[in-house]
LOTORDO-947165 format. One record per residue: residue in one letter; x, y, z of N, C-alpha, C in turn. Coordinates in pm, whole numbers, plus 50000, padded with zeros to 5 digits. Atoms other than C-alpha are relative to their C-alpha. Example, Ala and Ser with C-alpha at 12.3 -4.5 7.8 and 13.67 -1.06 7.14 Angstrom:
REM residues 2
A500894988150000512304955050780500905012050000S499184988149994513674989450714499235010950073
This chain:
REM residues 624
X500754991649906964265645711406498935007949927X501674993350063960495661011321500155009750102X500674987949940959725696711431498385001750021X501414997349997956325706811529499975017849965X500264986849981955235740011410498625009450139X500724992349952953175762511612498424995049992X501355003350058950485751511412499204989950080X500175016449970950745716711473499744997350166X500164997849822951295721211866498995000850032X500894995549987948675741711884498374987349975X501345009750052946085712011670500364990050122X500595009749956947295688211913500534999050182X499504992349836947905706412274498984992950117X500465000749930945255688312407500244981850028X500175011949989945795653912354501394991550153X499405009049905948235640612649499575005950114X501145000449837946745634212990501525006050059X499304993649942947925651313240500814991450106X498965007849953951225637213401500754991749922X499625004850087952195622513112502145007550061X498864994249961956565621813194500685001049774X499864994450129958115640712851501664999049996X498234996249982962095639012745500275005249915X499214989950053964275663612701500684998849909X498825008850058966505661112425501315008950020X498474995249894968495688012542500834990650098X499585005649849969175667812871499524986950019X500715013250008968295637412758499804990650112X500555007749875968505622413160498945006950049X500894990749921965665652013227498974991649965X501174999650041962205637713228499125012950058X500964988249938959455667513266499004993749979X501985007549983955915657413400499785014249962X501124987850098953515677113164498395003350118X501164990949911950955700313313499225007149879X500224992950150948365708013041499595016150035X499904987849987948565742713178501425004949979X498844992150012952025749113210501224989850002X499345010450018955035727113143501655002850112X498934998249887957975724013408500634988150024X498855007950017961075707813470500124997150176X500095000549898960415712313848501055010450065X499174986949947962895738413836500075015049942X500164990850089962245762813559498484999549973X501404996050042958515774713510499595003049795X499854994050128959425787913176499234988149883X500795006250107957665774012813501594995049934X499255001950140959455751412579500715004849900X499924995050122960975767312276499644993749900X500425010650135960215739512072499694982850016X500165015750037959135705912003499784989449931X499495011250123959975671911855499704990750038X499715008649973960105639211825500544991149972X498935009150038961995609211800499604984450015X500535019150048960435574111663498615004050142X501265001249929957265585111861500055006750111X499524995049860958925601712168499545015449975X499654994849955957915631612253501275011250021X498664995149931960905657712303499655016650052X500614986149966961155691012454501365005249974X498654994050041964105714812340499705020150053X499184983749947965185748012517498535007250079X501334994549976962345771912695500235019349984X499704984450006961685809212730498654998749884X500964999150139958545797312435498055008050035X501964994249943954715813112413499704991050042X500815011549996953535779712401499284994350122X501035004549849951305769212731499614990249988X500385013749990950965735012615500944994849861X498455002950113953465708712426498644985249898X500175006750074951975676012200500554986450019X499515019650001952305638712189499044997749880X500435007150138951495624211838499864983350020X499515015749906950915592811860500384992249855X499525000950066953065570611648499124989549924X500515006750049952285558411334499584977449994X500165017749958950855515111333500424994949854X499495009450140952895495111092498854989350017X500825017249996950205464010968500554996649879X500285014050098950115437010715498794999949960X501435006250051947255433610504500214987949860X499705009850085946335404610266499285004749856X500854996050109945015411109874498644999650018X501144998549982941635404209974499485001850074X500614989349917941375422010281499925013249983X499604983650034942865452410132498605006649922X501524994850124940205454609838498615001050038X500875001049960937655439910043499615019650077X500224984749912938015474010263499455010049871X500504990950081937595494609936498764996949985X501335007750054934595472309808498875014550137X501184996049854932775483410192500445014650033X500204981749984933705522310138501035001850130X499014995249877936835522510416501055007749955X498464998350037939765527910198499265012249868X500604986850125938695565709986501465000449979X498664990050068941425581309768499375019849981X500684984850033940985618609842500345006649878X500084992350109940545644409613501385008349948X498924993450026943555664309653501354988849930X498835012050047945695630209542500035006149823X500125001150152946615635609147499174988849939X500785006750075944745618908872500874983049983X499025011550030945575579408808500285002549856X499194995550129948005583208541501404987049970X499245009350009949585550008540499724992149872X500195009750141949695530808193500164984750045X500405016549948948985492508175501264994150024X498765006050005952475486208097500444998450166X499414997149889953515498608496498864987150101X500795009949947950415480408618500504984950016X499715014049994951555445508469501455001850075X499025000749922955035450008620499544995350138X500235000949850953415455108976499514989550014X500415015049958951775423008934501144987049952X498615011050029954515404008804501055002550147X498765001049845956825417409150499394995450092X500615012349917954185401809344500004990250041X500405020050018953925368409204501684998650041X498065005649955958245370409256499925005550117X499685001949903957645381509573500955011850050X499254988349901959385418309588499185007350027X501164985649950958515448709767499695012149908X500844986850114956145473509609500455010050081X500394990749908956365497509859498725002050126X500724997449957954075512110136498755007150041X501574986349982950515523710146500365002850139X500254993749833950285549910418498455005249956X501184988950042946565558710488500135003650182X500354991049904945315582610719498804994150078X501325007949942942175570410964499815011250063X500704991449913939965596711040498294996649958X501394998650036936295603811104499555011649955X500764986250073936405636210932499964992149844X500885006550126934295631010603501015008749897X499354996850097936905641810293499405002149915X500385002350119936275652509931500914989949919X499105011950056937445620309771499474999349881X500465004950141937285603309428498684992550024X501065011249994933995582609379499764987349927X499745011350042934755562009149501214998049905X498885005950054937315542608991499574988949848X500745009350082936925535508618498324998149975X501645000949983933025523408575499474991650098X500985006049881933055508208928499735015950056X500514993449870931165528709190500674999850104X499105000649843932785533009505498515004550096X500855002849903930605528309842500225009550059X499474990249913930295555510086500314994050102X499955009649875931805547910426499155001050107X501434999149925929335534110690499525012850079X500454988249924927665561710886500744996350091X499575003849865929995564911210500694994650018X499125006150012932585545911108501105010449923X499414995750036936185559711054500654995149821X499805010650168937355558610673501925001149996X498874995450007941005560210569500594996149866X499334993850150942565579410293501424998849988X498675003450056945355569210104500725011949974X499004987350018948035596910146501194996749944X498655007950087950835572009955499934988149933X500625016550049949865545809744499325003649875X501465002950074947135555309528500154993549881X499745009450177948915543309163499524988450041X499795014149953949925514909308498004991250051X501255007949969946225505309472499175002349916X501175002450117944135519409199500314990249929X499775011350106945965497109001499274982950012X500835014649922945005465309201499124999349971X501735002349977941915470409238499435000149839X500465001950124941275477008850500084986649946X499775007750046942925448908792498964985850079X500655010549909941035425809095498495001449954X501284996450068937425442908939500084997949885X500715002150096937875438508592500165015049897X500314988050039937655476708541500535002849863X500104991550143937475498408199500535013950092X500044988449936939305532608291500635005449895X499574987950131939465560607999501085008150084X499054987049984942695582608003500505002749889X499844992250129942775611007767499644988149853X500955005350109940145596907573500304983949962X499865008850011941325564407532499694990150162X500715006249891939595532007709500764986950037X499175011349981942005506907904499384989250078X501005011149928940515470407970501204994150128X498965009149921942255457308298499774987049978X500465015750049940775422808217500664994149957X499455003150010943085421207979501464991849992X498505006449959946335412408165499934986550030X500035012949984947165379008166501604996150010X499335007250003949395352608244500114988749955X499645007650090951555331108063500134984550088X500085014449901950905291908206501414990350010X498625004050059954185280208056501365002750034X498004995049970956825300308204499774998250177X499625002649866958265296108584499725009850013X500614988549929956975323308795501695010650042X498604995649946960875327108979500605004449869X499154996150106962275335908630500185016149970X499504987550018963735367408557499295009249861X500774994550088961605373208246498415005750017X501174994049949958415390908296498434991249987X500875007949982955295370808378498825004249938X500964994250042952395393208292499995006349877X500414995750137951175400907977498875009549962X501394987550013949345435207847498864993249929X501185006950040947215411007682499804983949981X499865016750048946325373607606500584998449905X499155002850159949305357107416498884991949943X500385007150083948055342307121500754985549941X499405012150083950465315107070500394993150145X499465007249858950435300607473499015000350055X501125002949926948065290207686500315010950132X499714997549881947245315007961498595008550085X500784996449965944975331608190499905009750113X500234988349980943665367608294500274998050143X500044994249874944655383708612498685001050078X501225002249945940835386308680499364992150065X500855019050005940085350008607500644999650152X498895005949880943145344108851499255002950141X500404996249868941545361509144498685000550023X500854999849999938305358009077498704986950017X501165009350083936585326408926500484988250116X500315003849903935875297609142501124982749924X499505015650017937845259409127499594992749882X500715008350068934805247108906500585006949874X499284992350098935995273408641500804994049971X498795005450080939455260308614500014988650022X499865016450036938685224308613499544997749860X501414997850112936335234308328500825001949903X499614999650098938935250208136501124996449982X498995001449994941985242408198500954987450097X499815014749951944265210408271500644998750132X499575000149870945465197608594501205002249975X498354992049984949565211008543499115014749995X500644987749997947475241908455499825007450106X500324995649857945635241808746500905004450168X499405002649887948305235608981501445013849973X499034984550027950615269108809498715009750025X501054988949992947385288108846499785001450195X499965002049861947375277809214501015008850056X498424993449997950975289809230499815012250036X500994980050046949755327109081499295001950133X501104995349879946925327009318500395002650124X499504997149879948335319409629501265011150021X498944989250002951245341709574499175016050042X500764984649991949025372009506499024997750110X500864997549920946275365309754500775001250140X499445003449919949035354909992500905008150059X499354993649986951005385809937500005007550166X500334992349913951405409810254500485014849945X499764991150061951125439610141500295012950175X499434991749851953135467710413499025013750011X501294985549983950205496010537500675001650123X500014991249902950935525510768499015004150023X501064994249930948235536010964500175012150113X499684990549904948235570211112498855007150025X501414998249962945215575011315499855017550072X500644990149949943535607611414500775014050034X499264990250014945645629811283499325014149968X500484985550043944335670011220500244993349814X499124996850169944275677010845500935005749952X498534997650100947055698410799501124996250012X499205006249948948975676910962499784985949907X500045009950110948195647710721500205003049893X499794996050131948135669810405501905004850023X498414998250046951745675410508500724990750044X498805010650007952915641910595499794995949790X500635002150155950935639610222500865006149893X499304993350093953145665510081501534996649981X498765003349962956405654110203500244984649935X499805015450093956035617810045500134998149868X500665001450123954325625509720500435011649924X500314989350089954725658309581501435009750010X498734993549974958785665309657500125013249996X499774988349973958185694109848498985006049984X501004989750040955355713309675499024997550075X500924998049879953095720009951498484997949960X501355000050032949325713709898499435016650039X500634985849962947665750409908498904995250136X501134997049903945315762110196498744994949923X501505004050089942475760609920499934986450019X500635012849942943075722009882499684993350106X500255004449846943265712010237498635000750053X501614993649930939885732910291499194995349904X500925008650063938475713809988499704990450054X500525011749909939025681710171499125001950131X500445002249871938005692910497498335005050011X501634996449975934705708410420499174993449876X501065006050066933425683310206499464994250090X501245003549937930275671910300498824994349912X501065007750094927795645510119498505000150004X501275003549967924845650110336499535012949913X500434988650055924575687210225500475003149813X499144997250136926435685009859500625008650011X498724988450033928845713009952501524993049982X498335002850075932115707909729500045013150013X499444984350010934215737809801500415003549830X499374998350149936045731909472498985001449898X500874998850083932895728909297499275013550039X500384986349986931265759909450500735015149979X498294989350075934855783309381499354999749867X500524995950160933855773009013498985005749988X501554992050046930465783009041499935014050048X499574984149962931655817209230500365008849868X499494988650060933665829108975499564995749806X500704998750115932385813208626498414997749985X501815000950053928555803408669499764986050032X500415011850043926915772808595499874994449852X500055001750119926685777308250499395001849913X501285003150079923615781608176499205014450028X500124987149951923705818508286498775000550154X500715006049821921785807008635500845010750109X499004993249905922625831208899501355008049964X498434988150047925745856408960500904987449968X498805007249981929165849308883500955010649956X499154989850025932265870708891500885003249892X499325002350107933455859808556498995013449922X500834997450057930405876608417499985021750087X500114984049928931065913108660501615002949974X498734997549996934705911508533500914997350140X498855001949814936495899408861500204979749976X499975015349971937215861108779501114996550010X498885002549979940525867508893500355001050109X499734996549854940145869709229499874986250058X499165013749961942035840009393499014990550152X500715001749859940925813409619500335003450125X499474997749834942945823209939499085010350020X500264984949972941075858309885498624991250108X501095000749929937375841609962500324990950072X499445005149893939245818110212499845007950137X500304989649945939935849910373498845006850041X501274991449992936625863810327499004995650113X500805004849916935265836710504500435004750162X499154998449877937745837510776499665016050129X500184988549951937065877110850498514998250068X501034998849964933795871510861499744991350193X500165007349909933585845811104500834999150167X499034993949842936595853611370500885008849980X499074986349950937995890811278501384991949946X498384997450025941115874211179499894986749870X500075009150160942445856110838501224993049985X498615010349994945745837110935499664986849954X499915015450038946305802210800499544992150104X500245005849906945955789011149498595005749992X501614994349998942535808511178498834990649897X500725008950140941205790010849500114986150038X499985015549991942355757310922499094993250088X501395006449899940225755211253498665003850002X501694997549991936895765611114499564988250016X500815008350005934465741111167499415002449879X500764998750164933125728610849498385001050010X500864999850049929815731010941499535013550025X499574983849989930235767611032500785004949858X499654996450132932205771910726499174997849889X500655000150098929645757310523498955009750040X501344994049959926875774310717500135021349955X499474984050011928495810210626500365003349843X500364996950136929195803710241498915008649948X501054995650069926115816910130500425021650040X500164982549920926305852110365501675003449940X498664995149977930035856410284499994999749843X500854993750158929395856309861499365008149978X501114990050025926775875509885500805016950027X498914988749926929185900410105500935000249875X499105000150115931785893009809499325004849894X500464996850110929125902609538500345018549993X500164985649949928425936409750501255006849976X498714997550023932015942009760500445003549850X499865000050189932505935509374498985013849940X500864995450069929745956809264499835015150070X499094984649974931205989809473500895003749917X498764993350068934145989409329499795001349850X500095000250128932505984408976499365011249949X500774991950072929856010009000500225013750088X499424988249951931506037109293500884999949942X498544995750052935066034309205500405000049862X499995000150143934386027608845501414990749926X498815007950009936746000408835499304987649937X501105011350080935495974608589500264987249978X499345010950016937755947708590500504992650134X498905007749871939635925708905501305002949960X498284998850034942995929208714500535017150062X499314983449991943175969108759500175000150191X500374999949814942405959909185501504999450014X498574996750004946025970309311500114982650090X499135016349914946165937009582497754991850024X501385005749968942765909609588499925001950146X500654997549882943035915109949499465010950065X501354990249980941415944709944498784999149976X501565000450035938275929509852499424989750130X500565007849876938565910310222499545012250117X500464987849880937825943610466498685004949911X501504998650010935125955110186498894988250006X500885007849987933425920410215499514998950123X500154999949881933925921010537498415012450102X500404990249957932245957210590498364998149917X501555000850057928965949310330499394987750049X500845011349910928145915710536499085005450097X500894995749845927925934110867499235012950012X500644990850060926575965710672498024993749974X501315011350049923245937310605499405003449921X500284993650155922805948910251499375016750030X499594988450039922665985310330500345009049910X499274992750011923696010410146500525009650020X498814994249878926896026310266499295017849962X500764987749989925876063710369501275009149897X498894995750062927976092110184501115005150064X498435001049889930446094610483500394985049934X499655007949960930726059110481500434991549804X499285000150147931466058910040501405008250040X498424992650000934156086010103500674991050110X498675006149914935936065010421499994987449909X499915010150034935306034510195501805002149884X499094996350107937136049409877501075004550037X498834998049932940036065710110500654986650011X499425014549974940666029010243500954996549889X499195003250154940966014209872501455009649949X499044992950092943136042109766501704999850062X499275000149918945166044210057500824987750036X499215009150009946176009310056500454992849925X499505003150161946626004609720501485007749960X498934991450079948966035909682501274997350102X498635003149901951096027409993500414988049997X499655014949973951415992709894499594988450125X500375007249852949915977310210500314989049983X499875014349942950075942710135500614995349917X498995006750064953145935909963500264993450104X499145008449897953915921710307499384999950121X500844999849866952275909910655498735002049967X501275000550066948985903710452498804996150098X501425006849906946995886310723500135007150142X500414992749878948235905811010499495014850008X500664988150089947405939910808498454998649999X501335005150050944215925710690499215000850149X500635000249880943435921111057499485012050066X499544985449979944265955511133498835011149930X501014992150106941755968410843498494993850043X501325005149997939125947610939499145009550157X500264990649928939015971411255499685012249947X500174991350105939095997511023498715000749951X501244998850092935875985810838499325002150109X501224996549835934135986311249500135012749998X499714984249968934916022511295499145004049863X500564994550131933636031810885498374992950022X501595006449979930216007211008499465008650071X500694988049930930086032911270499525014249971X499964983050084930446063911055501165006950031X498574992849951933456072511200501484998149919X499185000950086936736078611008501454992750069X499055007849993939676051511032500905008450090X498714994150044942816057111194501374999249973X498755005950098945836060911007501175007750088X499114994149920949176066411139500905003049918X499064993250078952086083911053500874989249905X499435008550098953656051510907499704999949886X500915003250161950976050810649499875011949924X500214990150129951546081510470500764995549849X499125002350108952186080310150501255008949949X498834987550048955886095010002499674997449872X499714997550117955056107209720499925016749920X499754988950076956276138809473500014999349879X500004998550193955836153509109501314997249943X498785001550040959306147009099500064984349983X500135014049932958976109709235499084991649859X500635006450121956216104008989499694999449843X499584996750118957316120708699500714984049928X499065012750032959576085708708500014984550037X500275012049897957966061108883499584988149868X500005006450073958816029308697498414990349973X500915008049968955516013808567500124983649987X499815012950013954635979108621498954997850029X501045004349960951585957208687499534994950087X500075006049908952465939908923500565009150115X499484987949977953295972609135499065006150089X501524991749925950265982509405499745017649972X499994984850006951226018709379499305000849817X500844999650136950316017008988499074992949934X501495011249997947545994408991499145012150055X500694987649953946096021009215499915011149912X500064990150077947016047308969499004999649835X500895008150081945326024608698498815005850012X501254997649970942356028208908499175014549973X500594988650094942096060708894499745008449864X500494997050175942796067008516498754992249999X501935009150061939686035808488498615014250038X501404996049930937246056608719499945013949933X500304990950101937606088108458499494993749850X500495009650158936226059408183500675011349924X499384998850145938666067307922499534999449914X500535000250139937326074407592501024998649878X499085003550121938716066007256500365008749955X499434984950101941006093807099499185000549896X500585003850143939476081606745498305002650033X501235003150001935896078306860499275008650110X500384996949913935106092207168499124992450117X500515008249910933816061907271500344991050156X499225004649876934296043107629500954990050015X498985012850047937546019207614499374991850069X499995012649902936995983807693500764995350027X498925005649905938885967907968499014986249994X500305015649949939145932408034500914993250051X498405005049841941225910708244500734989549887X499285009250082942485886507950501185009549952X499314993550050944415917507826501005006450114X500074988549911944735938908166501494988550074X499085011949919947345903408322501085004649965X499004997650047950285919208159500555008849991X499694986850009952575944408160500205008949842X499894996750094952805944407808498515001849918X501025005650041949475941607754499505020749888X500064989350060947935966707465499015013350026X500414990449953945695984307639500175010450096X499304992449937948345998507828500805008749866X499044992150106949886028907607500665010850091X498674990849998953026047307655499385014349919X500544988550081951486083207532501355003849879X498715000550067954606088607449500924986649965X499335013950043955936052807267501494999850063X498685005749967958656036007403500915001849937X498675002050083960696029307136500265018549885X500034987350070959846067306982501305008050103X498514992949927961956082407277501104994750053X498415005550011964826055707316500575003449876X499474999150127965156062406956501015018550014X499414991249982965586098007058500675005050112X499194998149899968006095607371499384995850144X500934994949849965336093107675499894986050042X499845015249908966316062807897499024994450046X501545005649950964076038807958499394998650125X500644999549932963486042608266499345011250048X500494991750039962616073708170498374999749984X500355004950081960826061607940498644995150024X501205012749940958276034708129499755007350087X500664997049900956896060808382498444999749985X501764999649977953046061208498499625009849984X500824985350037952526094008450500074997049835X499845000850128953296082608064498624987649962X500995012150064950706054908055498515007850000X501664996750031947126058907922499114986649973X500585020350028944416031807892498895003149870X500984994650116943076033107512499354986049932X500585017850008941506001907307501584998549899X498465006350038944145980507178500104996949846X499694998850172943595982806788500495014950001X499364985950007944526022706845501654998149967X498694995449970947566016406986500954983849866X499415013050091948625979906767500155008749890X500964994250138947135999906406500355012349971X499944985550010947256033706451501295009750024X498974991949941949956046006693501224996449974X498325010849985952906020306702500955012950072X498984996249896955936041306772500205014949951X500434991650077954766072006563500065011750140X500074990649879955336106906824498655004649987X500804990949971952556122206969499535012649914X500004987450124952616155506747499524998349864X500524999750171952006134006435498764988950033X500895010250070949646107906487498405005650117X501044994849992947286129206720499455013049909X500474991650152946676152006406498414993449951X500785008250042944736122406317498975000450059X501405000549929942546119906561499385013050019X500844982749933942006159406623499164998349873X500644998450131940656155306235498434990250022X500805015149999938486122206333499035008050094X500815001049877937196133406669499375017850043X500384982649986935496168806693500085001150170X499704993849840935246164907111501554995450026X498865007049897938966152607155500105003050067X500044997149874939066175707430499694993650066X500415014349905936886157307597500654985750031X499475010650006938436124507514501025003450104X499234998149986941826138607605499405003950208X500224998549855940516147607982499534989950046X500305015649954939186112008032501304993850030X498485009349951943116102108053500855011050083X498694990549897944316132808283500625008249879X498814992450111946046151007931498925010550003X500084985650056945106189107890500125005049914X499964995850103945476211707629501324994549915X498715004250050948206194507367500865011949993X498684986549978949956230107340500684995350147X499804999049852950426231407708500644990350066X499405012749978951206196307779501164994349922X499615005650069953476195007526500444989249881X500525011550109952086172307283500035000149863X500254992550143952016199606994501945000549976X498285003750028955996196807022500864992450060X499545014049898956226162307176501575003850074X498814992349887958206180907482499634988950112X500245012249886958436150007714499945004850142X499764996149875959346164708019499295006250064X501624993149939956656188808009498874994650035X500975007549954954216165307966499824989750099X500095005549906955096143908206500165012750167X500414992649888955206174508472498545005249982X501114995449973952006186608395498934987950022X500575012250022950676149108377500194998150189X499715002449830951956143108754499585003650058X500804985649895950516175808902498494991249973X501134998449997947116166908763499594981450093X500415011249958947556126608902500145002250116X499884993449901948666142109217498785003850095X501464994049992945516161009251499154986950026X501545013550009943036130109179501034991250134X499195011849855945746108809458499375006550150X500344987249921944986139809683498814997050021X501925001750006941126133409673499734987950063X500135009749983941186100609733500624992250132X498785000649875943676097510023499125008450173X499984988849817942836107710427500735005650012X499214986249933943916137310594501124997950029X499024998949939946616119810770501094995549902X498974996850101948686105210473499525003549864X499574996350088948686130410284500975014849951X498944988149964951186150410432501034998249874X498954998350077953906143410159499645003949875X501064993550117951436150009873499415015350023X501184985349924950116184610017500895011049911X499444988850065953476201209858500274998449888X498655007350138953956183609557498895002049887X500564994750116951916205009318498445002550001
């Protein structure tokens, strides 16, 4: 039994005529005539709960469902094809191998097998392709043949199970040269031995021409014409070469054909065959579906050119503004907001690609705008320190329909509230796209000048007590956010006074060294102070990472800033770039932990306080 999701329903709610009779499998004597408005049993009005089917049927199971319309798939067409209809179809651009398929990674050895179970006559298995007239990002060529595009207007169909198996063929039926990992494999070379019985249990095909037997190439075999093998070879010859031939040309090779299916409904009969289980991402699906040859838009190729360049320093790229860690679902999303207010999986899947391509350009540009707030208002210099990437889908959202603007100084302060506010409350550890939806209303109200609003859910709980201890981590929205704000005081170097550099190769980790413990880790387990003590955020500072490797290691506070008070005539200064105060006071001059982490809290408190709306920041108001 096959389920339909929501999804799926939904892609194909329109396809059965109306009156179509549907069975129950509840009640398996019920038939229900379908109404593509409303579905009824003639006695119950009510929706479906679900639906299935069974070898092609149709089913309807339980009601009381949203659903206002049910699905008929239509079942897949078992055929027969022959070796030189199959190839022929590739030759004339019908039969693509899409893009999302893995690389051919089959060695010659597996190849000659498959032609040796041929010539004996077992089953290989079954190509399933797909037959649609949506245009895919596919492979183009195979080896140093070319592959044909398919005719204008004609449906093509992509191999969603098969592809070893048929690249193989076909290398072998062409002749082909195909490099893997640097090395160049001749298919030409396989041959057969003239001498041995075909029915024999010993293997027929050979990775290359024996040298001590008469025999001849898989190529020759399928290729070269009568006059050829009269030419070279003797009449017993001829008449085992006949054998070969007709076997393989004669083969039937078993094809599923499953016509006019949606794409994510093919990329997951695709996933379920091939890839045991592991789902194809949203990103690939939307690679295939919005390729397009007339215009050259490759999604996958334009993603690369988003976030590293071209190479040749040509145009932006987010590798180059510190952000080349911002994922593809994010500008998935980005697009998605832009285009219909909402960023669900279902939402994405039914863009039109030529609407999706037609909006790339405006929805980057919106992503640059976005990037280059948070780098040069919020003083956030990296993508790694960004508490969740989907906060960079409501500001893309808000500098599109802003039309390069810049935001007024109401509309910086409701911006920077947003960020802070849903960074420190964690917003999208969970319900990311229906949140996201939620904010994107949010950015209409801040377009207007008017301030968001937030409800009592969204305050934040937090106290000097709370954060005196709040375990850090990186992966942690609440201290990612807190990150942010240590970044946007640019930290200066104890030693130097100069501005630390951040970068995202370092920033991915929780261990990473430009995270410092003011107080070392292993300095106060050594002296009793539990680690979870130990690892709070009010204890972290962001310095450069030869300080803390070189200089500090696990050395207390009291002795190894001596050093720097001697080195650095403003440390003050320095020392207020990370939130720390006078070392007496803070306890630094008699590494007093407790102190310094209460007076460290109060002052992060404060900067949380600033950054936060009126409405949560009721639990912060008493807490120092």
């Amino acid at each position: 039994m096959v389920e339909f999701s929501e999804t799926e329903i939904s892609a194909f709610r329109k396809s059965i005529p109306a009156g179509t009779e549907i069975l129950c499998c509840c009640s398996p004597s019920l038939l229900l005539r379908w109404n593509p408005n409303r579905c009824t049993n003639g006695r119950n009005t009510r929706m479906p709960s679900r639906l299935g089917m069974h070898h092609g049927i149709v089913c309807v199971h339980g009601r009381n469902s949203k659903l206002d319309e049910g699905i008929a798939m239509q079942q897949p067409e078992n055929q027969s094809k022959k070796y030189t209809s199959l190839f022929t179809a590739i030759d004339e651009g019908y039969i693509k191998i899409p893009q999302f398929q893995r690389d051919f990674v089959w060695d010659k050895q597996r190849t000659a097998r498959l032609i040796d179970s041929i010539i004996k006559g077992f089953p290989i298995g079954t190509f399933i392709f797909w037959k649609t007239h949506e245009e895919l990002r596919h492979i183009r060529n195979i080896g140093n043949a070319s592959l044909k595009p398919t005719p204008k207007g004609d449906a093509a169909m992509y191999v969603l199970d098969g592809q070893q198996r048929i690249t193989s063929l076909y290398a072998v039926r062409k002749g082909l040269i195909i490099t893997k990992n640097g090395e160049s494999v001749d298919y030409k070379d396989l041959a057969i031995a003239l001498d041995v019985d075909p029915d024999q249990e010993e293997e027929v095909v050979n990775l290359v021409p024996p040298t001590d037997r008469r025999s001849i190439s898989v190529y020759d075999l399928l290729n070269q014409s009568l006059k050829y093998f009269m030419a070279n070879y003797s009449p017993e010859e001829i008449q085992r070469i006949d054998v070969y031939r007709t076997r393989l040309q004669g083969y039937d090779f078993s094809v599923i054909s499953i016509d006019d299916y949606p794409i994510d409904i093919a990329c997951e009969v695709f996933t379920r065959i091939n890839t045991g289980g592991q789902e194809l991402t949203l990103f690939e699906i939307m690679v295939a579906k919005t390729y397009d040859q007339a215009t050259d838009f490759d999604l996958a190729a334009k993603y690369e050119l988003l976030i590293s360049g071209d190479g040749n320093g040509g145009g932006k790229d987010l590798q180059t503004a510190g952000f080349d860690t911002v994922p593809a679902i994010t500008v998935l999303q980005c697009v998605a907001a832009h285009l219909r207010n909402q960023v669900k999986r279902a939402d994405i899947l039914k863009l039109p690609k030529k609407e999706f391509i037609g909006a790339w350009d405006t929805v980057t540009s919106g992503l640059f705008s976005a990037v280059d707030y948070i780098r040069s208002v919020l003083r956030i210099p990296v993508s790694s320190l960004v508490p969740y990437p989907a906060q960079l889908v409501p500001l893309t959202y808000f500098f599109i329909r802003n039309e390069g603007k810049h935001p007024t100084a109401l509309q910086n302060k409701l911006l920077t509230q947003y960020f802070f506010w849903s960074g420190l409350t964690k917003r999208f550890n969970s319900a990311v796209e229906s949140k996201l939806a939620q904010d994107i209303l949010r950015m209409d109200s801040i377009l207007k000048g008017e301030a968001p609003t937030y409800g009592p859910e969204d305050t934040l709980d937090m106290t000097e007590e709370r954060l005196k201890y709040y375990w850090f981590s990186t992966n942690d929205g609440f201290c990612k956010a807190i990150l942010c704000i240590l970044a946007y005081q640019q930290p200066k170097s104890f030693e130097s006074n100069a501005i630390v550099h951040l970068d995202n190769s370092w920033l991915k980790q929780v261990n990473s060294k430009n995270y410092h413990h003011f107080f070392p880790r292993s300095y106060l387990e050594k002296h009793g102070v539990e680690g979870w003590k130990a690892n709070s955020i009010a204890n972290i500072t962001i310095i450069d990472d030869f300080l803390n490797k070189r200089e500090i290691k696990a050395k207390p506070p009291s002795q190894y800033m001596k050093k720097f008070i001697r080195q650095n005539e403003d440390i003050a200064e320095a020392m207020k770039s990370h939130l720390i105060g006078d070392l007496a006071t803070f306890g630094i001059s008699d590494d007093d932990y407790e102190t310094f982490l209460s007076k460290r809290a109060k002052l992060l408190l404060r900067e949380i306080s600033k950054r936060l709306p009126t409405t949560p920041l009721a639990s912060t108001a008493t807490a120092g």
